[in-house]
VOZAZA-931940 format. One line per field, with one value per residue (C-alpha): residue in three letters; x negated, y, z negated. Coordinates in nm, 4 decimals. Each point is the difference from the previous one (the first is absolute). Layout:
BEGIN
tilum ALA,...
c1 X,...
c2 Y,...
c3 Z,...
This chain:
BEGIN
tilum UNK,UNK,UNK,UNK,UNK,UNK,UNK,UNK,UNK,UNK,UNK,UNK,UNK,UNK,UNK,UNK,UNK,UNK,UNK,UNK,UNK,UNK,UNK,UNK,UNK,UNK,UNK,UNK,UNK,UNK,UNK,UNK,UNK,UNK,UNK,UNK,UNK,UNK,UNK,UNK,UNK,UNK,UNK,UNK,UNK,UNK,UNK,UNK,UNK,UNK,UNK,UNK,UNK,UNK,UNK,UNK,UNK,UNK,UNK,UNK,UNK,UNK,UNK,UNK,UNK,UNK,UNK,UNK,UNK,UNK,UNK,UNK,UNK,UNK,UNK,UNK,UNK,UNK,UNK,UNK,UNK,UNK,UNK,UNK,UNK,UNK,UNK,UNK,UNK,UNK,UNK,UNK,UNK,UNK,UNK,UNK,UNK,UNK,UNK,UNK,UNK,UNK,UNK,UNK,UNK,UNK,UNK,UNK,UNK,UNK,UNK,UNK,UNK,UNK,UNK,UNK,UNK,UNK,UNK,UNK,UNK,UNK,UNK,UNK,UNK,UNK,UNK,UNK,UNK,UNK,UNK,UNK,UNK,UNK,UNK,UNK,UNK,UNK,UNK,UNK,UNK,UNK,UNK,UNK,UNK,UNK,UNK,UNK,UNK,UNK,UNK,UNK,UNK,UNK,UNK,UNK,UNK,UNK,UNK,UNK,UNK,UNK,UNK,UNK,UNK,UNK,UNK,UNK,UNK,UNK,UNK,UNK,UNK,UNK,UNK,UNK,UNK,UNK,UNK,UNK,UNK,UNK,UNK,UNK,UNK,UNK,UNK,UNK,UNK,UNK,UNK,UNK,UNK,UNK,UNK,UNK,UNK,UNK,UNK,UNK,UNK,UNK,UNK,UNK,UNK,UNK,UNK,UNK,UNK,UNK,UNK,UNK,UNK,UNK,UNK,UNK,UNK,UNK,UNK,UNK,UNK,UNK,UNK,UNK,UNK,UNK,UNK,UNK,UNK,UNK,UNK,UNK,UNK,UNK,UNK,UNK,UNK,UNK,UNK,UNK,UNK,UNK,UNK,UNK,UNK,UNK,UNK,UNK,UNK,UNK,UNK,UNK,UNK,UNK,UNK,UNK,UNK,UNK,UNK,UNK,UNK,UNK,UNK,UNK,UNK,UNK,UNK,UNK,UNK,UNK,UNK,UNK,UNK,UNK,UNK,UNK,UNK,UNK,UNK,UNK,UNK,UNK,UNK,UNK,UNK,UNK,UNK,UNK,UNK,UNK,UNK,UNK,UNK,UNK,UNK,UNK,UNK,UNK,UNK,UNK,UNK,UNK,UNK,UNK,UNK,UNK,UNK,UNK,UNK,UNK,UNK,UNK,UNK,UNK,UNK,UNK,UNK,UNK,UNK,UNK,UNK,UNK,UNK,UNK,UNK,UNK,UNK,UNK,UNK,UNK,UNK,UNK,UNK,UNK,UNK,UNK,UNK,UNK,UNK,UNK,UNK,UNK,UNK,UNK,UNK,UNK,UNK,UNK,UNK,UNK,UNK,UNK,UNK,UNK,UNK,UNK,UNK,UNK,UNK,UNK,UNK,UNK,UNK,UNK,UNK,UNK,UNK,UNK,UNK,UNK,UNK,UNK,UNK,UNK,UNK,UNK,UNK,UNK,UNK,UNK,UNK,UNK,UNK,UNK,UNK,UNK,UNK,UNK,UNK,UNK,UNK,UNK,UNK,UNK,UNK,UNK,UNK,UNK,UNK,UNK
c1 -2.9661,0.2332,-0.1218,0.2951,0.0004,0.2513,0.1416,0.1024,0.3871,0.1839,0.0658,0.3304,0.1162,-0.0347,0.2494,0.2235,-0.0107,0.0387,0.3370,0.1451,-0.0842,0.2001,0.2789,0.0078,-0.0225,-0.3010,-0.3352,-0.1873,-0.1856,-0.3918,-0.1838,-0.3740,-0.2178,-0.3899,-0.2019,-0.1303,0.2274,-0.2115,0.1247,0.3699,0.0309,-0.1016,0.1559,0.3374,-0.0160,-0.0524,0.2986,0.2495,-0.0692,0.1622,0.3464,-0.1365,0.1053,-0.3278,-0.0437,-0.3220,-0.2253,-0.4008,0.0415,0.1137,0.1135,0.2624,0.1191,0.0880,0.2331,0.1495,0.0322,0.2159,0.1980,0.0631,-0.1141,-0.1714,0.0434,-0.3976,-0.3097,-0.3124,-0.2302,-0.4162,-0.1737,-0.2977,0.1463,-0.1097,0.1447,0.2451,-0.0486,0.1985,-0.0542,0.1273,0.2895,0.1095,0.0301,0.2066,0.2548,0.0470,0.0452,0.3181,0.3012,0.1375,-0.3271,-0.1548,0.1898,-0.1732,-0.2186,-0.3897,-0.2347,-0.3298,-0.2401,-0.3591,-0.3537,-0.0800,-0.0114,-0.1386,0.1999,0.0851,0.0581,0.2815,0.1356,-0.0373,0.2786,0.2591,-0.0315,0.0914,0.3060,-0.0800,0.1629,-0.2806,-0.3786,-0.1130,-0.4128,-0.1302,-0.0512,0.3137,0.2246,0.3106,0.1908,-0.1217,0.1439,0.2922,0.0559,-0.0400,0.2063,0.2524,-0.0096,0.0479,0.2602,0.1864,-0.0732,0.1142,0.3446,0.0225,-0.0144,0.2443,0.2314,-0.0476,0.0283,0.3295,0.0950,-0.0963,0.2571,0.2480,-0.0457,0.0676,0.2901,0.1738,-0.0915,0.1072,0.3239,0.1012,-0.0737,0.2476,0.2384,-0.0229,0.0997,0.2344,0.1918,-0.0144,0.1209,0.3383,0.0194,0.0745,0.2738,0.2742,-0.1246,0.0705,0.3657,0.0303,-0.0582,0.1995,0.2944,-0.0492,-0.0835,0.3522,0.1830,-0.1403,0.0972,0.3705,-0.0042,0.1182,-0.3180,0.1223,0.0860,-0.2423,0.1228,0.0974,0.2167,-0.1427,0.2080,-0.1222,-0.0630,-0.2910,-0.0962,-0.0479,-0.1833,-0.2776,0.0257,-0.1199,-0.2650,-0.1707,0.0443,-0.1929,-0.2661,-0.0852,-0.0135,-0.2387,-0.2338,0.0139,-0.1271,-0.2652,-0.2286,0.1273,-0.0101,-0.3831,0.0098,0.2096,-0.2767,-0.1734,0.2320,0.3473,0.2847,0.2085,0.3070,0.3311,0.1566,0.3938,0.3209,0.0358,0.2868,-0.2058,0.3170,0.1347,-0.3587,0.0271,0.3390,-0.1593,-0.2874,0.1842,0.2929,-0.3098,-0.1424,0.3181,-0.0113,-0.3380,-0.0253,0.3257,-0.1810,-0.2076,0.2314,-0.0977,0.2273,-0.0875,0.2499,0.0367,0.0037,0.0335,0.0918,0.3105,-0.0819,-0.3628,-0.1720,-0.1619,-0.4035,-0.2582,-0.1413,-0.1072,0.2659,-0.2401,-0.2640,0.2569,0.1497,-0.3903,0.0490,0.2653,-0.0992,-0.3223,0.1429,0.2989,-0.2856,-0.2346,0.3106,0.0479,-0.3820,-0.0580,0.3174,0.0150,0.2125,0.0558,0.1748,0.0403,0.3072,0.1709,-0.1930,0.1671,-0.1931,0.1930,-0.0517,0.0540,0.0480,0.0465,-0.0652,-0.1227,-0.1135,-0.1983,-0.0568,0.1236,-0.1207,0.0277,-0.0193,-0.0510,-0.0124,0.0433,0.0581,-0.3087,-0.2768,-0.1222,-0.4360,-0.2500,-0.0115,-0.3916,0.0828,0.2145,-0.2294,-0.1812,0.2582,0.0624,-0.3660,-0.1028,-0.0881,0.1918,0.2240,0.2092,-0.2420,0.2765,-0.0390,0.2884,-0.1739,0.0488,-0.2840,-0.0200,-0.1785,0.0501,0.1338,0.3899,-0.0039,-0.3052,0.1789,0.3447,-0.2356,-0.1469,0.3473,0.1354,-0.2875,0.0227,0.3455,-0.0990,0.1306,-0.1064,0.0528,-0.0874,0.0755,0.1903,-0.0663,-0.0617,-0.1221,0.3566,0.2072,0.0222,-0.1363,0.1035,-0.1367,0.1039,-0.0634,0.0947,0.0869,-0.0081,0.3283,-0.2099,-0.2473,-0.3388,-0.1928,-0.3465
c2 0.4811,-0.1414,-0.3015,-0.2113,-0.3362,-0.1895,-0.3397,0.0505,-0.0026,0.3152,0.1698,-0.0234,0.3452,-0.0978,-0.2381,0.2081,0.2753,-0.2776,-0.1045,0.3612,0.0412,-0.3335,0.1131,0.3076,-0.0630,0.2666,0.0124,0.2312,0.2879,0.0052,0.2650,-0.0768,0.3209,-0.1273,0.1526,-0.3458,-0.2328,-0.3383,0.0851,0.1285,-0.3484,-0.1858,0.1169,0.0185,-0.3300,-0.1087,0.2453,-0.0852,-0.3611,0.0500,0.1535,0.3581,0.2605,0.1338,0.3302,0.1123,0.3261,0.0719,0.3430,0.2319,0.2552,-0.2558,-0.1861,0.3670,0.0416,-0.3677,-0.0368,0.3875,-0.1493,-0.3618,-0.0156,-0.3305,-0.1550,-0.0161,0.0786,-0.1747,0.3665,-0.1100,0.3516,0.0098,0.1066,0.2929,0.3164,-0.0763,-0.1856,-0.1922,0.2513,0.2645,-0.1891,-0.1148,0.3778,0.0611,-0.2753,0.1216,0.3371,-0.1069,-0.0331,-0.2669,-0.2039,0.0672,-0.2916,-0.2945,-0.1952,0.0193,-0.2488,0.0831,-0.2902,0.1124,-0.1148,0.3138,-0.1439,0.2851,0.1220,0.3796,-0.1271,-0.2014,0.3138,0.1885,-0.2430,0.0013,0.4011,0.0158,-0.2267,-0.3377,-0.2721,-0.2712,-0.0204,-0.3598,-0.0166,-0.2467,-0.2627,-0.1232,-0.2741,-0.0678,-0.1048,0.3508,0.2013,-0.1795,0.0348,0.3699,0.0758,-0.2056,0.1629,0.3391,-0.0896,-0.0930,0.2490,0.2372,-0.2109,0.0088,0.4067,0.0144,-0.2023,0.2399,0.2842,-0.1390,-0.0442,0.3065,0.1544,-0.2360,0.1168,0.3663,-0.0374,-0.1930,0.2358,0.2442,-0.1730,-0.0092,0.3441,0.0833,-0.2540,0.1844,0.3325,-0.1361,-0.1454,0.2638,0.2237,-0.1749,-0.0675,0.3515,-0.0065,-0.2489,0.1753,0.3600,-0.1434,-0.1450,0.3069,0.2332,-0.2374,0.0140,0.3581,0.0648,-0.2362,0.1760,0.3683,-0.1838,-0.1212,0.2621,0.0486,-0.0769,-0.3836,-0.2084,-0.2867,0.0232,-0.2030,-0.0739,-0.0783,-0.3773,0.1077,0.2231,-0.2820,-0.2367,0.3039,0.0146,-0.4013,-0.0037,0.2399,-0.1744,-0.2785,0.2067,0.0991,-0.3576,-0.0868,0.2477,-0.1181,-0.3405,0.1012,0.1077,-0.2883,-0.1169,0.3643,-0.0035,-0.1986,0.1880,0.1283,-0.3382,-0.2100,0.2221,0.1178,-0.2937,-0.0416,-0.1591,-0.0189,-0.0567,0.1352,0.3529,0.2147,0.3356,0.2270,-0.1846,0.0543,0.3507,0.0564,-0.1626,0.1890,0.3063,-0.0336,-0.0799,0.2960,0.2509,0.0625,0.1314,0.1284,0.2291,0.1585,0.0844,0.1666,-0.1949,-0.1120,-0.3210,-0.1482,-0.2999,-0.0471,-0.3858,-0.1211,-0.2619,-0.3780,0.0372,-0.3676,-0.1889,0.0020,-0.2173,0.2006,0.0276,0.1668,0.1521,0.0921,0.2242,0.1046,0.1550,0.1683,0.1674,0.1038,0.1626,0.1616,0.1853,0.0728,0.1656,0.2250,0.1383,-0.0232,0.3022,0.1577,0.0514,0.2599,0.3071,-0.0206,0.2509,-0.1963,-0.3285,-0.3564,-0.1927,-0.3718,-0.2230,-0.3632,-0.1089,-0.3613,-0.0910,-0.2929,0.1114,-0.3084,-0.2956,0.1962,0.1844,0.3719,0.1167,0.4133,0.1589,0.3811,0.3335,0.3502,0.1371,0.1439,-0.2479,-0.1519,0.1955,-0.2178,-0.0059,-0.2479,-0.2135,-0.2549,-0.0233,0.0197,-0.3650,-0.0791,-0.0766,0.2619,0.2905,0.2628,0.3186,0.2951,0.3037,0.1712,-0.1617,-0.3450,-0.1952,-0.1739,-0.4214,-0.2297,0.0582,-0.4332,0.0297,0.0541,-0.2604,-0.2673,0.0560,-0.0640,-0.3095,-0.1648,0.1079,-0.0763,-0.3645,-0.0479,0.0644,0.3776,0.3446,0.3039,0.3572,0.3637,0.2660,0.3565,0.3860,0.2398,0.1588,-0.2457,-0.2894,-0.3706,-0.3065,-0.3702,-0.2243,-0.4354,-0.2354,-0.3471,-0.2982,-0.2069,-0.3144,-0.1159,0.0994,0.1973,0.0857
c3 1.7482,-0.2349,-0.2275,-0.1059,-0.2386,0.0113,-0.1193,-0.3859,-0.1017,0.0205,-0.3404,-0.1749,0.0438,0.4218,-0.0392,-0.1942,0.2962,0.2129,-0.0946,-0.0544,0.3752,0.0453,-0.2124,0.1575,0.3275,0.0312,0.2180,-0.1487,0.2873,-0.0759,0.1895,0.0313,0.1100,0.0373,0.3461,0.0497,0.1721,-0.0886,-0.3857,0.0907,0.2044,-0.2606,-0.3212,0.2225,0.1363,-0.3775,-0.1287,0.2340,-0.1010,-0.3097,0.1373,0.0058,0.3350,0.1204,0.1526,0.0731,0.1901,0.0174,-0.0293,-0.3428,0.2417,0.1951,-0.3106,-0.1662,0.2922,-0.0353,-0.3413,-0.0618,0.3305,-0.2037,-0.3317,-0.1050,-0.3532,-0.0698,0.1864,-0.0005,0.0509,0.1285,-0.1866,0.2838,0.3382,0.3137,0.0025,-0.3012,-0.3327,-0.1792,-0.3296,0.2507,0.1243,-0.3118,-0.1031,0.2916,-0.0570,-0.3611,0.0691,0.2273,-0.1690,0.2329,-0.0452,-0.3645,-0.1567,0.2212,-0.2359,0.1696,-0.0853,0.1397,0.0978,0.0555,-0.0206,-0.2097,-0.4006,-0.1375,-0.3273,0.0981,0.3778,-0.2029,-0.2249,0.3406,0.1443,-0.3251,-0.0341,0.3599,-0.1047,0.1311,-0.2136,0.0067,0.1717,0.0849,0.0865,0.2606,0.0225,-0.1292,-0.0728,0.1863,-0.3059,-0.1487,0.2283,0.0212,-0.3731,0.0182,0.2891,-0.1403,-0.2887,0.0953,0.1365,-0.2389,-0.1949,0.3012,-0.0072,-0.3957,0.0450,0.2992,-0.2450,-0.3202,0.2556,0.1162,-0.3885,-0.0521,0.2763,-0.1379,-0.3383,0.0726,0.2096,-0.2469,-0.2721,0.2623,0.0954,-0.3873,-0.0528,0.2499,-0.1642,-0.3183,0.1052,0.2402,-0.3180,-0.2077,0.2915,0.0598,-0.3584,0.0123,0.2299,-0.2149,-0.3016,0.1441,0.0573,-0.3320,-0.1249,0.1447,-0.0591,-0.3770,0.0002,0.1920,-0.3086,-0.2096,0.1380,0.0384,-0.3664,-0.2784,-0.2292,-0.2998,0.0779,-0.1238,0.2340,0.3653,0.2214,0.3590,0.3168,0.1048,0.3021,-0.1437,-0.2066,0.3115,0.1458,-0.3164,0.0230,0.3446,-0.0382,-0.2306,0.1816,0.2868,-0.2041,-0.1601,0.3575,0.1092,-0.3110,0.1248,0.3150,-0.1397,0.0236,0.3054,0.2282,-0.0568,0.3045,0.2509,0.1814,0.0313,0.0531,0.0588,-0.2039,-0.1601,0.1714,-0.1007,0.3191,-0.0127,0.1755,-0.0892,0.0658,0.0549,-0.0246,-0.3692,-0.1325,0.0606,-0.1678,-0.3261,0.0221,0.0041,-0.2434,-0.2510,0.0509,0.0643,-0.3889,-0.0500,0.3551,-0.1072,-0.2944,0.1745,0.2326,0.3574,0.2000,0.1316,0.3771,0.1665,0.3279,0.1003,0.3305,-0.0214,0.0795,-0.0343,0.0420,-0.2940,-0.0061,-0.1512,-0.2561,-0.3483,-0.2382,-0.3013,0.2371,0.2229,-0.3129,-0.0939,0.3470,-0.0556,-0.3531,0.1141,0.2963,-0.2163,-0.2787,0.2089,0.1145,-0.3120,-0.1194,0.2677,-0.0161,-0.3666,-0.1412,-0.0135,0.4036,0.2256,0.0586,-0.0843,0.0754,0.2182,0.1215,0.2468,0.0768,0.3292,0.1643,0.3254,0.2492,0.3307,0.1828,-0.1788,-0.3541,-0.2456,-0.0931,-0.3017,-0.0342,-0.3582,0.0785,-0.1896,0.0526,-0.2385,0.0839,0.1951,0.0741,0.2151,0.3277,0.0002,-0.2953,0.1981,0.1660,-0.3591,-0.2472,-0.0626,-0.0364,-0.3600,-0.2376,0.2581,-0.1455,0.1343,-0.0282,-0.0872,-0.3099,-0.1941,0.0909,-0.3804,-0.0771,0.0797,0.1502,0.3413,0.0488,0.0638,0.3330,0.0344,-0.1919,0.2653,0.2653,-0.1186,-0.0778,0.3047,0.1960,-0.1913,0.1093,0.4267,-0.0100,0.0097,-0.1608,0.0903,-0.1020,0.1841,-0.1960,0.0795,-0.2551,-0.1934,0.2157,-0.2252,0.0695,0.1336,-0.0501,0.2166,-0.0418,0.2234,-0.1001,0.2603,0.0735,0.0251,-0.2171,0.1266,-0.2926,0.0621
């Protein structure tokens, strides 16, 4: 039988559970295991006094089966009982994954010192002797768990911790992979100036409109920088939008005069096919502008030259029904369709032998912004028959 003495004030650290419970909103699910019902009566009548859930079984063997069904957040484990122990039990419930992280505090008659080690080798978190005092096992139960909530919470820091680490990793090479894009444009303007320009000038004279051109890819690429910091979040908490009125069909002409000079030297020939009329959409300008950017790079990333024959990469808009599509496609030498349903997953690349080396994150960071702005995007492609990416843009505002 259990001896109990009661009547002195309950410690400080009782009342402290006590009101995180409160705060909370929490009842806390004690499981009491003893093969004498006299003592599970009484130390649950007592328990569930103080605001505690009470489950309760006679038998190892049938609280094994309820406790893997519904875990409790502590059991009270009696070490003498028929046909199992509570040594063996405890063993049991430890070697379970679903069950090895429930705090056991054993309560026995048994005092003796290596009946005590026995207990914490087998993993039990505390061992209380009878006869007892209630306020002592309250104070233990109470605090284990709080020490079972203080891990949850560093556990749940812990997960936070990595997926932010995680989610600025990603940021970083994001960046630096689009930084690529404005700079590879910069670039081949200037080198095509400077092929123009007669060698022995020391000065040259630029058209404005190539000016504007180098003035509005910097532009681009201090605006991927300052992204930076804020894209660590996408993945928590969604790409940034800037949602205004945007005239799909105008972006496109920009986005291709700025690139006709470089794309030229390069000797691709880049055509626009834009359906008349199309309908203004809510979307973000510079983030549709990276879209477009990444799709025409990774066109001529895998069809570098030398070319069995000239590039050619059309962009097509149209407005079937209640969006727009958007259709980037070229005749090269197109993706392996076994890397379609995978190819805009982070870290995913073409696998042909001319595939340049990079990070595998263009394709992942269209999906995300399109994604962000309630569309979808998807690749139509056929080994030495070009590719096609297709986006579709919503006509309302609904982004994901």
């Amino acid at each position: 039988m259990f001896a109990v003495r009661l009547g002195l004030p309950l410690p400080f650290l009782h009342c402290q559970f006590q009101k995180a419970i409160a705060m909370g909103q929490v009842r806390k699910t004690l499981f009491i295991v003893d093969d004498t019902p006299d003592n599970v009566r009484l130390l649950a009548n007592l328990l569930s006094g103080h605001g505690y859930l009470i489950r309760k079984a006679l038998d190892a063997s049938f609280a094994l089966k309820s406790i893997e069904q519904c875990p409790p957040d502590l059991i009270l484990l009696d070490v003498n009982m028929p046909r199992m122990n509570g040594y063996e039990m405890c063993a049991r419930l430890k070697s379970n994954p679903s069950t090895q992280d429930i705090p056991i505090i054993f309560i026995s008659a048994l005092d003796n010192v290596l009946d005590k080690v026995k207990a914490f080798n087998l993993g039990g978190a505390d061992y209380i002797t009878k006869p007892f005092q209630m306020e002592e096992v309250l104070a233990r139960i109470e605090h284990q768990l709080l020490l079972q909530q203080q891990k949850h919470q560093l556990q749940a820091e812990i997960q936070e911790r990595r997926r932010a680490e995680q989610s600025l990793e990603i940021s970083l090479r994001v960046v630096s992979h689009d930084l690529r894009n404005p700079v590879l444009g910069l670039s081949m303007v200037l080198n095509n100036c400077l092929k123009r320009a007669d060698p022995e000038e020391t000065e040259l004279c630029l058209p404005r409109q190539t000016l504007e051109q180098m003035v509005r890819s910097c532009e681009r690429q201090l605006a991927l920088i300052n992204s930076l910091v804020e894209s660590q979040h996408w993945e928590q908490q969604g790409v940034p939008l800037v949602l205004r009125q945007l005239n799909l069909a105008t972006l496109v002409k920009d986005f291709a005069a700025e690139w006709s000079l470089g794309l030229r030297e390069q000797e691709v020939r880049l055509n626009l096919n834009l359906a008349e009329n199309l309908p203004p959409i809510p979307g973000d300008t510079n983030f549709i502008w990276r879209v477009l950017e990444n799709l025409l790079a990774n066109s001529l990333k895998y069809n570098p030259p030398p070319r069995t024959e000239p590039l050619e990469i059309t962009i097509t808009v149209t407005a079937p029904g209640d969006v727009l599509i958007c259709r980037v496609k070229d005749n090269g030498v197109g993706i392996d369709p076994a890397m379609a349903q995978r190819i805009f997953e982070r870290y995913q690349r073409g696998d042909r032998d001319n595939n340049p080396l990079g990070l595998g994150l263009g394709l992942y960071v269209c999906k995300l912004i399109i994604t962000a702005h309630g569309g979808q995007i998807g690749l139509n492609t056929a080994v030495d028959q070009g590719a096609e990416i297709y986006f579709t843009l919503p006509l309302t505002n609904s982004p994901a």
